[in-house]
N, C-alpha and C positions, 0 to 999 in steps of 0.2 A: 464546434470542433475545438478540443483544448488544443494550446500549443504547447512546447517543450517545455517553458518556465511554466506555465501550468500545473504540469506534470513534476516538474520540479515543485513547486509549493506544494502539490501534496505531499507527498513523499517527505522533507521536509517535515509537514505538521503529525505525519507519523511516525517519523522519527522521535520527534521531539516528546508527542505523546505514551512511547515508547517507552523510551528514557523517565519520563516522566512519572510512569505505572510503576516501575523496578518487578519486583516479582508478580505483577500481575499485569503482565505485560501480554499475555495470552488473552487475559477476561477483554482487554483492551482490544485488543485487532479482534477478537470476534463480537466485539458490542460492535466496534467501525463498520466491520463488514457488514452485522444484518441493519445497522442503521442507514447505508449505502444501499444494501439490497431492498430494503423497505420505500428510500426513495426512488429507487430505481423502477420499480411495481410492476418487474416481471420474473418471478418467482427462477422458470427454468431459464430465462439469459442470464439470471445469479448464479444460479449452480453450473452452469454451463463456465464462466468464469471464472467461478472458484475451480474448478477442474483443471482448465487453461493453465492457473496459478501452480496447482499444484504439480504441474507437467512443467513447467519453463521456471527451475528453480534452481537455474546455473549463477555459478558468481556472480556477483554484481559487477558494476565497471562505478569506480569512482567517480565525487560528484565535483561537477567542477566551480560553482561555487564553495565548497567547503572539501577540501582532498583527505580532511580523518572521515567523513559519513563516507558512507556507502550511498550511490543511486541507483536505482533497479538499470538491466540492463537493456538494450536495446530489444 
């Protein structure tokens, strides 16, 4: 089970990844994602997830390690 900083360092290394890509910051969260879904190796708890995602895409709440990022929200 991860814990909150866990969840914090990813988030985090997407950020940063993010930032990193500049305009292909798109090609990026969906390499993460099927590289994620690929270790995950359950095809419909991926898409089931990604659904999840696209449904719960209210503000963030700030991160408290660093108050300029953004951390996903509870």
């Amino acid at each position: 089970m991860m814990t909150a900083r866990d969840v914090e360092t990813i988030y985090e290394a997407l950020a940063l990844g993010v930032d990193a890509a500049g305009p292909e910051a798109e090609k990026f969260l969906a390499k993460a994602a099927l590289l994620l879904a690929r270790e995950l190796g359950d095809a419909a708890r991926a898409v089931a997830l990604i659904e999840s995602a696209a449904r719960n895409l209210e503000a963030p709440t700030r991160s408290p390690s660093n108050p300029a990022r953004t951390a996903p929200g509870p």
